[in-house]
TIVEX-570241 format. One record per residue (C-alpha): x, y, z; residue in three letters; residue number from 1. Coordinates in nm, 3 decimals. Layout:
% TIVEX-570241
<site <X; Y; Z>; "ALA"; NUM>
...
% end
This chain:
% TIVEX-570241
<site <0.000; 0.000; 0.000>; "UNK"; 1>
<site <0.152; 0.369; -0.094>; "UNK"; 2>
<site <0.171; 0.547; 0.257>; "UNK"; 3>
<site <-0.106; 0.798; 0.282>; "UNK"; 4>
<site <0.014; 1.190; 0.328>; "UNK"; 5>
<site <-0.085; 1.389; 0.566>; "UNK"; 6>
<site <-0.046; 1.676; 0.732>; "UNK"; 7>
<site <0.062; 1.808; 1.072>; "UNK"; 8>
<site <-0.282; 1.790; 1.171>; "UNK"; 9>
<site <-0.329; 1.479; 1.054>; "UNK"; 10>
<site <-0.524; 1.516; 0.740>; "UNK"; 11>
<site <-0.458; 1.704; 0.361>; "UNK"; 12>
<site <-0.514; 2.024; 0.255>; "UNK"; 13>
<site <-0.865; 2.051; 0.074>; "UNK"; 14>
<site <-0.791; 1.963; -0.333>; "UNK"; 15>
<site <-0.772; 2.372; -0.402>; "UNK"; 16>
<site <-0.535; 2.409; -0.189>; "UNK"; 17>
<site <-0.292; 2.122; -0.344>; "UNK"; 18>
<site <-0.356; 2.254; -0.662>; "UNK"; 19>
<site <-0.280; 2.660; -0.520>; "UNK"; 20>
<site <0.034; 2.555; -0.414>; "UNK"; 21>
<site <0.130; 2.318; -0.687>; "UNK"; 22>
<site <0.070; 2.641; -0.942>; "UNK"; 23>
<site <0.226; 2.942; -0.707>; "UNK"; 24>
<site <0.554; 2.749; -0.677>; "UNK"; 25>
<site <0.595; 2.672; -1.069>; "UNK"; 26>
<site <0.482; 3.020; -1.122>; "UNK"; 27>
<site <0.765; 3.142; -0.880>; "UNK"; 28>
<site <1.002; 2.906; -0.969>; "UNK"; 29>
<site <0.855; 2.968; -1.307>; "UNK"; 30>
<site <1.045; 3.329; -1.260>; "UNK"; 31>
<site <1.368; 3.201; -1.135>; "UNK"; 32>
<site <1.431; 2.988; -1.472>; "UNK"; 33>
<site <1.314; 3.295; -1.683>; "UNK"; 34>
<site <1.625; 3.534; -1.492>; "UNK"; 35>
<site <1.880; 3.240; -1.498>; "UNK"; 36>
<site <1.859; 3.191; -1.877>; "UNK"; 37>
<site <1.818; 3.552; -1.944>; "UNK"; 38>
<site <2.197; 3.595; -1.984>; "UNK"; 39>
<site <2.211; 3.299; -2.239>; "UNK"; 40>
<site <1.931; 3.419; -2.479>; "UNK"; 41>
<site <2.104; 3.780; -2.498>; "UNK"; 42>
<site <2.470; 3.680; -2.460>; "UNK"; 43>
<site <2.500; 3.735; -2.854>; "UNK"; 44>
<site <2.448; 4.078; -2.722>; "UNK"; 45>
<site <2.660; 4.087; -2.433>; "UNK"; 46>
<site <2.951; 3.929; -2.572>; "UNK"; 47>
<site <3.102; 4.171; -2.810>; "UNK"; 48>
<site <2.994; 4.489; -2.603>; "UNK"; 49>
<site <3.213; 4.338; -2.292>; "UNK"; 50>
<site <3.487; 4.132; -2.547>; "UNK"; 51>
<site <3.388; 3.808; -2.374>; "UNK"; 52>
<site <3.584; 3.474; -2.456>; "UNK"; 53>
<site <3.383; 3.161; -2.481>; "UNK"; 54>
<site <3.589; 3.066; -2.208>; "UNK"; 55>
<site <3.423; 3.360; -1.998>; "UNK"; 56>
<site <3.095; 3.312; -2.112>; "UNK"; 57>
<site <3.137; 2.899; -1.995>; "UNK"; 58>
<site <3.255; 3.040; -1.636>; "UNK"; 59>
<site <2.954; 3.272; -1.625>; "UNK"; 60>
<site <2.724; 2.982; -1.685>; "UNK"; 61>
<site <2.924; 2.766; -1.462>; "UNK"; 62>
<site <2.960; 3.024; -1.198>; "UNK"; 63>
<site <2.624; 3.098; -1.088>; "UNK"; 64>
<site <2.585; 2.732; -1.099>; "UNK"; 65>
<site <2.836; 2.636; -0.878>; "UNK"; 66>
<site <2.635; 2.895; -0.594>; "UNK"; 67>
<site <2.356; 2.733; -0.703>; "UNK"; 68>
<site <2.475; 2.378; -0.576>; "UNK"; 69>
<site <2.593; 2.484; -0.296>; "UNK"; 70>
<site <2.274; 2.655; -0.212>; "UNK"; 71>
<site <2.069; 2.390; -0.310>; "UNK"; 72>
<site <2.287; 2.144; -0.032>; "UNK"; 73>
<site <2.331; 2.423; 0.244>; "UNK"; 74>
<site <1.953; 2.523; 0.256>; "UNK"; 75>
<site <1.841; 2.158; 0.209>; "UNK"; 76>
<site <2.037; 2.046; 0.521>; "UNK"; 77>
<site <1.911; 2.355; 0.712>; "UNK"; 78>
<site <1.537; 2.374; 0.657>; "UNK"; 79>
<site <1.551; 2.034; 0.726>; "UNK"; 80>
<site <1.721; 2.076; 1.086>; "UNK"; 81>
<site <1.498; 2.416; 1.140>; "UNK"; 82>
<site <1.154; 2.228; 1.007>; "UNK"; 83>
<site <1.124; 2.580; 0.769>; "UNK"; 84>
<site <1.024; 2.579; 0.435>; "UNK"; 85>
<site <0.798; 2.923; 0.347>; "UNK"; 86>
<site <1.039; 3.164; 0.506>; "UNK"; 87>
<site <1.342; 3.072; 0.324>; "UNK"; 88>
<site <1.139; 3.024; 0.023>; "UNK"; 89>
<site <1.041; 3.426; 0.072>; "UNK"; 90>
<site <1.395; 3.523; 0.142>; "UNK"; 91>
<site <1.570; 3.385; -0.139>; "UNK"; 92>
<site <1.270; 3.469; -0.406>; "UNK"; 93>
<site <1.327; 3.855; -0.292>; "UNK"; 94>
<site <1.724; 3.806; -0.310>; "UNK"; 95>
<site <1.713; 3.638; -0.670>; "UNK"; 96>
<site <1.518; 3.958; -0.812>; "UNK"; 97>
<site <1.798; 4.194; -0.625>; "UNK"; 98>
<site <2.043; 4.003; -0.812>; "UNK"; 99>
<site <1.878; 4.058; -1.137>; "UNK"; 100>
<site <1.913; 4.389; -1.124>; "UNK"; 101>
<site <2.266; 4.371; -1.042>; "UNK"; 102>
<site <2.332; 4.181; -1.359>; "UNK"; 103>
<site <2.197; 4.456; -1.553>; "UNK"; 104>
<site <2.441; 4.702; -1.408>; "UNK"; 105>
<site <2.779; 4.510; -1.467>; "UNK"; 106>
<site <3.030; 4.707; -1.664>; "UNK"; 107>
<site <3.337; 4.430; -1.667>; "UNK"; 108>
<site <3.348; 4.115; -1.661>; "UNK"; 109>
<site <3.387; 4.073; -1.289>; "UNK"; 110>
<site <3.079; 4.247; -1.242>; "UNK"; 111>
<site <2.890; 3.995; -1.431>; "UNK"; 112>
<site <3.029; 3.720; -1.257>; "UNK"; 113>
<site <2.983; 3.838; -0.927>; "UNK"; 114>
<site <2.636; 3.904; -1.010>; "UNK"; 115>
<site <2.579; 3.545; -1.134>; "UNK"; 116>
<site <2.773; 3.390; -0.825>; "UNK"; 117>
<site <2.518; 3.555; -0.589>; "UNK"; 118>
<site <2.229; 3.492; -0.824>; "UNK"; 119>
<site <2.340; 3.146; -0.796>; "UNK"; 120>
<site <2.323; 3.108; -0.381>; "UNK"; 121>
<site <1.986; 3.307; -0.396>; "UNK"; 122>
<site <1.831; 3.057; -0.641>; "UNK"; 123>
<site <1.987; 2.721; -0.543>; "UNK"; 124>
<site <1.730; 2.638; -0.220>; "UNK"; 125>
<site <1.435; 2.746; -0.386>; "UNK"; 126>
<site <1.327; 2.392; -0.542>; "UNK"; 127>
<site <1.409; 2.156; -0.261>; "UNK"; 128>
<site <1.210; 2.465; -0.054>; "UNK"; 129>
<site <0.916; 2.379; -0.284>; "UNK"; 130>
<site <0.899; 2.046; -0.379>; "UNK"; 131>
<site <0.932; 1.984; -0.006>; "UNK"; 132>
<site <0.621; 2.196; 0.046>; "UNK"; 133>
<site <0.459; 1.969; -0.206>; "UNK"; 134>
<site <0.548; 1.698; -0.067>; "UNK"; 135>
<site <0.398; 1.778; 0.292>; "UNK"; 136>
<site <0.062; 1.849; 0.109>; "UNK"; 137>
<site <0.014; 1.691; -0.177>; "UNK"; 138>
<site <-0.172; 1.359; -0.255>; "UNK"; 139>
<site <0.080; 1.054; -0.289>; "UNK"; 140>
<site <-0.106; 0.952; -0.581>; "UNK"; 141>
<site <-0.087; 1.293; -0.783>; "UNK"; 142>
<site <0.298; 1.358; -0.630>; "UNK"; 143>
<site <0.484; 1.329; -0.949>; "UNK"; 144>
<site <0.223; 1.529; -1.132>; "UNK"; 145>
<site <0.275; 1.815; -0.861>; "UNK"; 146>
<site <0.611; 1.790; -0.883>; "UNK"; 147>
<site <0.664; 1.781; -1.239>; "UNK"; 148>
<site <0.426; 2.100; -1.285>; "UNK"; 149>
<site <0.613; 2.280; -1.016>; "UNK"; 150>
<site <0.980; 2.182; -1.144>; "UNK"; 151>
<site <0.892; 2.211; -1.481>; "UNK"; 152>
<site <0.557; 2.365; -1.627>; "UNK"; 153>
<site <0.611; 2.756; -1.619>; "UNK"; 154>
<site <0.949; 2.712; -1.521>; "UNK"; 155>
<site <0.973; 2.577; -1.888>; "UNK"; 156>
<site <0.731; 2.824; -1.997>; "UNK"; 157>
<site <0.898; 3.108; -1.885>; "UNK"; 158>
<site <1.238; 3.011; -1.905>; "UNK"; 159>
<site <1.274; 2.830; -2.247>; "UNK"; 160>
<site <0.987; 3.002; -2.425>; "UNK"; 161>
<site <0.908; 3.339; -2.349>; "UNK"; 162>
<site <1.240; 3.427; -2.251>; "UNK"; 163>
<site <1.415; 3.380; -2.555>; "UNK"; 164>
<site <1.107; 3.542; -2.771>; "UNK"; 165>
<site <1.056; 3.836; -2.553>; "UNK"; 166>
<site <1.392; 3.938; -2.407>; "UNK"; 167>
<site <1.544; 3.900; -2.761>; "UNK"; 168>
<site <1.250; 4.122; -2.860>; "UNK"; 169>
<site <1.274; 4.375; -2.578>; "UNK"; 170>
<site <1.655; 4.348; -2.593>; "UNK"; 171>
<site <1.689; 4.470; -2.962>; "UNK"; 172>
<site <1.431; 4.764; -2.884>; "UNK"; 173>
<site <1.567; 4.919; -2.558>; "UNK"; 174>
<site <1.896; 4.690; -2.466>; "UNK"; 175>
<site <1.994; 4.445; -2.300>; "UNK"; 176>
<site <2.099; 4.611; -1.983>; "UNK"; 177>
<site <1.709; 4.702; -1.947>; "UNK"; 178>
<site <1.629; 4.342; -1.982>; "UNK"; 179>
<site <1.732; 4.234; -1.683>; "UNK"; 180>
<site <1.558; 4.506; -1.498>; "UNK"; 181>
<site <1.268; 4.359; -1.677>; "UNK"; 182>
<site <1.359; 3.983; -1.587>; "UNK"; 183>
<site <1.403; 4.044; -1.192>; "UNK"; 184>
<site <1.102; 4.241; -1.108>; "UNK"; 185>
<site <0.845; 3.960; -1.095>; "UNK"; 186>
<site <1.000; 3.759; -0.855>; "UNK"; 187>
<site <0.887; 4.057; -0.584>; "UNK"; 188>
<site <0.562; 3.983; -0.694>; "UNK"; 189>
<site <0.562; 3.618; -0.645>; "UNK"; 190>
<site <0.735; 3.623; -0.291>; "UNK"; 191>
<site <0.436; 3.869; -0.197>; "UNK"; 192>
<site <0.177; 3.579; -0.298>; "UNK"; 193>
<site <0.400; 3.330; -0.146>; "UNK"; 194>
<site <0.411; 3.490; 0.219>; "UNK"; 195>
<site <-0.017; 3.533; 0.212>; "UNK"; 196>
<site <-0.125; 3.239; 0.053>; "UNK"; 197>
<site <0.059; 2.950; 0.127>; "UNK"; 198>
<site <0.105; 2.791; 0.446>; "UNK"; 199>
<site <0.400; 2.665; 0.662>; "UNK"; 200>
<site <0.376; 2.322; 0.746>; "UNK"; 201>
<site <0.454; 2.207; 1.100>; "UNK"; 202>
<site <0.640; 1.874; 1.020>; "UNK"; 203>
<site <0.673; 1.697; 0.691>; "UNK"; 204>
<site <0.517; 1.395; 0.587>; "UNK"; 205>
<site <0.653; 1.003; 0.564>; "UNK"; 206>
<site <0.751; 0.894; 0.199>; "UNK"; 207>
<site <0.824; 0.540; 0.098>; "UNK"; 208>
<site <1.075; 0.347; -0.070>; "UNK"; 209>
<site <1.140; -0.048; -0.056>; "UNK"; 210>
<site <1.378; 0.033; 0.222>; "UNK"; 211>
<site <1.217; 0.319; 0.430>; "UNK"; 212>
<site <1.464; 0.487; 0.639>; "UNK"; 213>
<site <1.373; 0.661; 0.937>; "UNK"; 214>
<site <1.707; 0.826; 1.124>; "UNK"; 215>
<site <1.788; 1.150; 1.048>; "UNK"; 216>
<site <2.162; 1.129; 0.902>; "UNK"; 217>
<site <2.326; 1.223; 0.597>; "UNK"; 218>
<site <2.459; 0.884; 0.600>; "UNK"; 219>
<site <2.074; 0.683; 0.581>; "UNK"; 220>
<site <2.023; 0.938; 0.311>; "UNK"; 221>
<site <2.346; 0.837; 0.090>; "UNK"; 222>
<site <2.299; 0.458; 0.156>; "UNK"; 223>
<site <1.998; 0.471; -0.067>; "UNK"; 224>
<site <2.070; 0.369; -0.438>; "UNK"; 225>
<site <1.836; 0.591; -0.590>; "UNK"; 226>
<site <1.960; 0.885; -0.423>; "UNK"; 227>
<site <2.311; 0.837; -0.544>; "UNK"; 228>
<site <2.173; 0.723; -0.919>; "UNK"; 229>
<site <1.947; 1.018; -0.948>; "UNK"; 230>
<site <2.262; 1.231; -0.810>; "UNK"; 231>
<site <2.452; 1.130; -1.085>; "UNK"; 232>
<site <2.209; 1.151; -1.374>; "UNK"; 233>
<site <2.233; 1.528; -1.216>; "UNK"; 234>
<site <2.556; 1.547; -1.316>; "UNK"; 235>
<site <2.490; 1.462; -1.632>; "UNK"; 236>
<site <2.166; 1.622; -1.734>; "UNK"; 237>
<site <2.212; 1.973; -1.545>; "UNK"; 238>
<site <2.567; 1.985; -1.798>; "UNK"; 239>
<site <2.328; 1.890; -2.060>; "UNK"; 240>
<site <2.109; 2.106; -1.966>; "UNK"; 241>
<site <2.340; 2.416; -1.880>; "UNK"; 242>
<site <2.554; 2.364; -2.189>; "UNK"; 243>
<site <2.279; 2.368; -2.446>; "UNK"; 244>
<site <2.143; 2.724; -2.263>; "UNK"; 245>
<site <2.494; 2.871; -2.287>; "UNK"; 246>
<site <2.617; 2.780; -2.617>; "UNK"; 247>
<site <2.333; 2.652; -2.817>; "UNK"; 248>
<site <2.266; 3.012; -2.964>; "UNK"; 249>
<site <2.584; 3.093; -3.025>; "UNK"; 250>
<site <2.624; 2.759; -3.202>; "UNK"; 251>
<site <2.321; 2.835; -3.412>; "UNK"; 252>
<site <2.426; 3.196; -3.485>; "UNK"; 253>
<site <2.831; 3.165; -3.524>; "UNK"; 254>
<site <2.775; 2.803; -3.666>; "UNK"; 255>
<site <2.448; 2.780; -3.844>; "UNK"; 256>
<site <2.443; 3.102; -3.918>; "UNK"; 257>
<site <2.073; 3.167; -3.812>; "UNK"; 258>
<site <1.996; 3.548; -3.745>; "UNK"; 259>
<site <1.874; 3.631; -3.371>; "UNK"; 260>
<site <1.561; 3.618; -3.411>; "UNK"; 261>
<site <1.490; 3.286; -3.581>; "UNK"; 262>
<site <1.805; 3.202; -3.329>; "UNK"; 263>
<site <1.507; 3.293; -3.074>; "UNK"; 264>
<site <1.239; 3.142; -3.210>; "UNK"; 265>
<site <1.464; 2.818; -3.226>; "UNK"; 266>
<site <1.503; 2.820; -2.903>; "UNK"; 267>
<site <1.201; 2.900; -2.767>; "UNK"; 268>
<site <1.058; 2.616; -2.921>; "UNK"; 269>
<site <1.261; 2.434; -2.656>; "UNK"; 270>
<site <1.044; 2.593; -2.405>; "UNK"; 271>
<site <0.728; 2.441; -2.569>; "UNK"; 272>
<site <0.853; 2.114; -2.545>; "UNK"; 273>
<site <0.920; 2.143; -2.175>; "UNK"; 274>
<site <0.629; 2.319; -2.052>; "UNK"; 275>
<site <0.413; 1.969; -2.223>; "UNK"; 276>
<site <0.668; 1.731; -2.102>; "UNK"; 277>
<site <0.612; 1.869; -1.721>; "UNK"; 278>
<site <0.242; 1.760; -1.752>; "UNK"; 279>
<site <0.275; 1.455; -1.954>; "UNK"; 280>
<site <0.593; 1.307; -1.872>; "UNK"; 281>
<site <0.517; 1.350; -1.474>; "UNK"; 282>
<site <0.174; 1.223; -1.510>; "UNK"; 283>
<site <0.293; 0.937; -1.721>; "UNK"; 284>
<site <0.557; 0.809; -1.432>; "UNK"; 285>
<site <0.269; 0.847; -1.210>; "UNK"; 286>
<site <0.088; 0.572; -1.396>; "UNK"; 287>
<site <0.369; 0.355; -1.524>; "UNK"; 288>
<site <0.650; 0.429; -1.317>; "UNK"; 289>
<site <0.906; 0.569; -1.269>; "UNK"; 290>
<site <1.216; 0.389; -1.452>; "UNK"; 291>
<site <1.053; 0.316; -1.769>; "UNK"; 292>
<site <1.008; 0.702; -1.837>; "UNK"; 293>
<site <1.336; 0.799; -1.698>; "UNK"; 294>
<site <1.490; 0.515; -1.978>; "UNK"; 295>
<site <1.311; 0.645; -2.243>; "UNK"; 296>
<site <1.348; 1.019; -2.197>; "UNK"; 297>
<site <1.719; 0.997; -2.167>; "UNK"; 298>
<site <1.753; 0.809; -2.498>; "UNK"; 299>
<site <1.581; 1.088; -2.693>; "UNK"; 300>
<site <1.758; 1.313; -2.537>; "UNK"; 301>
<site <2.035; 1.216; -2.802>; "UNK"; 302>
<site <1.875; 1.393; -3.120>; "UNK"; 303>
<site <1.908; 1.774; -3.041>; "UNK"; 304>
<site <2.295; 1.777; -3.047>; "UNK"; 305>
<site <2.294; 1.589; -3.334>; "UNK"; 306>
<site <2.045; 1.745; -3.519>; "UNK"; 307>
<site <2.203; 2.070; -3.444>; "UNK"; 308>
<site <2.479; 1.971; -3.590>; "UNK"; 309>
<site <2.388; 1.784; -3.891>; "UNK"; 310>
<site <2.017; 1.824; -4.006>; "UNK"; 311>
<site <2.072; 2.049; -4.292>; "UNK"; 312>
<site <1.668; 2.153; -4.384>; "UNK"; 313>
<site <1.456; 2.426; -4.314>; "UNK"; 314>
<site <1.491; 2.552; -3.965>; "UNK"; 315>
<site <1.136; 2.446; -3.951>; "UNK"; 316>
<site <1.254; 2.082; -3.970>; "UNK"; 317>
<site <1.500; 2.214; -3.679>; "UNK"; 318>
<site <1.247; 2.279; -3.439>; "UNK"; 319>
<site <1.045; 1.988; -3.492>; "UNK"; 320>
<site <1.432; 1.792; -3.421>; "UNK"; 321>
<site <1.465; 2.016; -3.066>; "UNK"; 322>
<site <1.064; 1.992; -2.955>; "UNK"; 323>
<site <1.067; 1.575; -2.952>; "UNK"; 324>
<site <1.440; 1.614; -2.821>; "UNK"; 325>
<site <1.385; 1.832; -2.556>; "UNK"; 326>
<site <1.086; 1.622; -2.387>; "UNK"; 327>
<site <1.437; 1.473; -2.170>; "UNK"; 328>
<site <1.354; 1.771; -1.972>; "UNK"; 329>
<site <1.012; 1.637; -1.831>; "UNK"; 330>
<site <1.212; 1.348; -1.611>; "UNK"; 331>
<site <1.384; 1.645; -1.457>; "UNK"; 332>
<site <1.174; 1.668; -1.189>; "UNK"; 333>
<site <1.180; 1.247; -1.131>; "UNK"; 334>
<site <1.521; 1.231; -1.069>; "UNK"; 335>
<site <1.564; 1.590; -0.895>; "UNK"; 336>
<site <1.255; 1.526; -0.651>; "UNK"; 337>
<site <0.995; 1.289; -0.704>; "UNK"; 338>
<site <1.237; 0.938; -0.711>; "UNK"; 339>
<site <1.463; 1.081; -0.442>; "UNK"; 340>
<site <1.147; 1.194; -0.179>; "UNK"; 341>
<site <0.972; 0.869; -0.272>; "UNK"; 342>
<site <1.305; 0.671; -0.151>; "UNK"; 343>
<site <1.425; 0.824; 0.183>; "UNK"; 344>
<site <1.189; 0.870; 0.537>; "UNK"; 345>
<site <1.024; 1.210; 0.530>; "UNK"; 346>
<site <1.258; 1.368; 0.769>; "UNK"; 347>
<site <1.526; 1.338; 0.543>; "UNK"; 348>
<site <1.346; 1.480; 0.178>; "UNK"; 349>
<site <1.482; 1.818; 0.208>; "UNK"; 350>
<site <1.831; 1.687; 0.226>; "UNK"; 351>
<site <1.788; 1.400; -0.052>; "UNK"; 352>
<site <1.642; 1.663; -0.282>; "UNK"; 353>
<site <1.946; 1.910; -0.239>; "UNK"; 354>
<site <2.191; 1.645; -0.274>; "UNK"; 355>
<site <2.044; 1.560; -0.601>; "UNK"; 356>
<site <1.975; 1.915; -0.738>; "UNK"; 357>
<site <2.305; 2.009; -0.540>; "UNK"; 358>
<site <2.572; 1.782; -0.692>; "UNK"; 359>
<site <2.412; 1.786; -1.031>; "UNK"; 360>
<site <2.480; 2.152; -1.048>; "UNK"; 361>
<site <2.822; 2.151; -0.888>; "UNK"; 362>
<site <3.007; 1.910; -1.100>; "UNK"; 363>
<site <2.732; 1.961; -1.435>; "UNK"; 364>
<site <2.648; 2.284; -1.389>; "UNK"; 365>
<site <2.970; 2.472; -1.267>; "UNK"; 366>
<site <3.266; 2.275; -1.428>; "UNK"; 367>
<site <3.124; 2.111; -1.754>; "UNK"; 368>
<site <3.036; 2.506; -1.880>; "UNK"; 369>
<site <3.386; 2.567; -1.842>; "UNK"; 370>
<site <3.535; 2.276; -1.987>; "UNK"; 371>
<site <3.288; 2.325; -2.273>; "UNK"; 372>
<site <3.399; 2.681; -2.334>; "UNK"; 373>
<site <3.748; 2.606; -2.293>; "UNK"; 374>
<site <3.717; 2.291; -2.571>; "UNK"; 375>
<site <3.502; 2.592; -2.785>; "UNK"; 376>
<site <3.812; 2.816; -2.784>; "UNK"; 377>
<site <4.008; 2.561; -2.935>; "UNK"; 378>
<site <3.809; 2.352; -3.131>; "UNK"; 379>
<site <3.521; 2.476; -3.247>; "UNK"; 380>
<site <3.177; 2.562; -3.097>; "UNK"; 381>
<site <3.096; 2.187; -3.187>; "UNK"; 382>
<site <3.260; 2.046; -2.877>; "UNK"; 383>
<site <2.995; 2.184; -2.649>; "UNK"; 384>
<site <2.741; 1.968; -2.871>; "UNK"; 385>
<site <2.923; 1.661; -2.839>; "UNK"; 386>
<site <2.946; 1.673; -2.479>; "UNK"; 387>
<site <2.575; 1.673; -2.510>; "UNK"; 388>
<site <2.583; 1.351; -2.670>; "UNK"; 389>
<site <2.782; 1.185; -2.427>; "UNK"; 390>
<site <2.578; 1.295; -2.155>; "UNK"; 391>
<site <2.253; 1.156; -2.238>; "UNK"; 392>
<site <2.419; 0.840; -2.385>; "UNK"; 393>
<site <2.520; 0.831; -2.029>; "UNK"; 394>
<site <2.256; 0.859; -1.866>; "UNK"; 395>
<site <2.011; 0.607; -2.009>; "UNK"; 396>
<site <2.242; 0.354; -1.903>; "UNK"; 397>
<site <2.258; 0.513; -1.538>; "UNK"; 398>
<site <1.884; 0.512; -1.550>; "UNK"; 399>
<site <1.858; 0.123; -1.619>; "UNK"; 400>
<site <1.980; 0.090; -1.211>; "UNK"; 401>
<site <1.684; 0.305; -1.098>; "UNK"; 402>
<site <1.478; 0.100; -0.857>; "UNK"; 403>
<site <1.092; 0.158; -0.937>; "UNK"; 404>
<site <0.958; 0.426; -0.655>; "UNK"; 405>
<site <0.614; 0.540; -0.809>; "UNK"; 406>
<site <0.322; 0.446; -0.532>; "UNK"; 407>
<site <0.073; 0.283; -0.821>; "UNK"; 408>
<site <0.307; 0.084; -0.931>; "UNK"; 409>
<site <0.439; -0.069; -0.621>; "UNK"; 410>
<site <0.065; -0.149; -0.535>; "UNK"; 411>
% end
């Protein structure tokens, strides 16, 4: 039998409330992925007016997420020993929109960096925050759903779609500098919302995995397979992930030689892909499990690189290639949260979560950028591609180990 949720009081949230939440903390988080990739989309921009290397521009991407990771860990551990979640949710949503305005201010390169760096540690803790939250109040049955929405709906949305379409836009009309101003303020918004209409949870609820643990340690957490699995497919998918965002469209401008705005369009269509494969991907683990959609999204995951680099028809034909490629992005939110809270006691979800999101961005996120930049200096603006291949290669067969965690199924 999946163990039933419930509350401090013993008892769920009405089905409104579930769905409130679910929807505030994609919308906010929603926000966060729209500033983070704000610097990719316009870095054909930023680049020439600062005389950026690729090598810079891979230590600006892997900067922030380096912050980022250890964010993720630091708060995970601590809102975890401290039991809060909405607090430091409301603290590092205002700090991320401070930072955004920072970014747009940087006159050197050091500026920019430093800007990222403490964009990064403002950021990093707000997803195990909120899938935490989610999993206190949300129906085991609809968890992966939740979670996928929240990880992944606007967050693809807003980061993939509209931010490439409307800061290239708004970028060519007033600058780029403005753009950011544009991309931080609605984060202040969203941490308003957050502090009157969602509640704090007294304690968290039980998960369960084949092998529930109940002690509190960092060492019951780490014994789990999954946890260490789904921290490695991190690894692998956040540098997939991070590389595509920060040299994708100079790849398809420099390389392809697409002009911005189809460049934009291109890239956007990413964000389509993602905001559907939140819903359907989740909702599909929910019924069939977990491991047979991780295995299958990884694999697909294989085409954009390559069609990037060798489909040679109508950049129509392109963005068909990146919208059935970029569906890998709906198990984002299976490894990152859903597999990870579903296999360790409920004491311990915070600190699963920010081990997964945390090590995935440290070692992906902060030192394949630079690597990748570093080969792109030398080589060619290819390398970045291939080391997108090799990741997801990689990771389907990482995701073959997976032990099946998804409540219907284990019924």
């Amino acid at each position: 039998m999946a163990l039933q949720l419930a509350s401090a009081q013993g008892k769920l949230p009405p089905a409104g409330y579930q769905i409130l939440l679910t929807v505030l903390l994609s919308l906010n988080f929603g926000f966060v992925l729209f500033d983070r990739n704000a610097l990719s989309f316009l870095m054909p921009f930023i680049q020439p007016e600062l005389g950026l290397n690729n090598t810079q521009v891979g230590l600006l991407a892997g900067g922030l997420s380096f912050t980022w990771a250890v964010s993720a860990l630091a708060i995970g551990v601590l809102s975890d020993k401290l039991g809060s979640r909405k607090g430091l949710l409301i603290l590092a949503t205002v700090a991320f929109s401070l930072c955004s305005f920072l970014t747009g201010i940087a006159t050197t390169f050091i500026m920019l960096l430093g800007a990222r760096l403490l964009m990064g540690a403002a950021e990093g803790g707000i997803m195990p925050l909120s899938q935490a939250l989610i999993a206190a109040d949300v129906a085991p049955e609809h968890r992966g759903l939740a979670m996928g929405v929240s990880q992944g709906f606007l967050s693809s949305l807003m980061g993939s779609f509209v931010a490439p379409v409307t800061l290239v836009a708004f970028t060519a009309a007033f600058g780029w500098r403005h753009a950011f101003f544009l991309a931080g303020a609605p984060g202040l918004l969203t941490a308003l919302l957050i502090a009157g209409l969602i509640r704090a949870p007294a304690a968290l609820p039980g998960s369960r995995g084949r092998q529930q643990r109940e002690t509190g340690s960092l060492r019951a957490v780490l014994a789990e397979r999954n946890v260490i699995l789904c921290a490695l497919l991190g690894i692998l998918l956040v540098s997939y992930l991070v590389l595509c965002w920060a040299f994708m469209p100079l790849y398809l401008t420099q390389v392809r030689k697409y002009d911005p705005a189809t460049m934009g369009w291109l890239m956007g269509t990413l964000g389509i892909s993602a905001t559907l494969a939140s819903i359907a991907v989740s909702a599909l683990s929910d019924r069939i499990g977990r491991r047979p959609v991780m295995i299958a999204g990884t694999l697909v995951a294989t085409i954009v690189p390559l069609g990037a680099m060798f489909y040679g028809g109508s950049p129509l034909g392109l963005a068909a290639i990146f919208f059935v490629g970029w569906t890998v992005t709906g198990v984002f939110p299976l490894f990152m949260s859903t597999i990870p809270a579903e296999s360790v006691s409920s004491r311990n979800i915070a600190t699963a979560l920010g081990i997964c999101m945390g090590l995935g961005e440290i070692l992906g996120g902060a030192f394949s950028p630079f690597a990748a930049g570093y080969a792109a200096d030398r080589v060619g603006l290819q390398a970045p591609l291939w080391m997108l291949f090799g990741a997801a290669v990689l990771s389907v067969f990482l995701s073959l180990g997976l032990r099946e965690s998804a409540p219907r199924v284990l019924r």
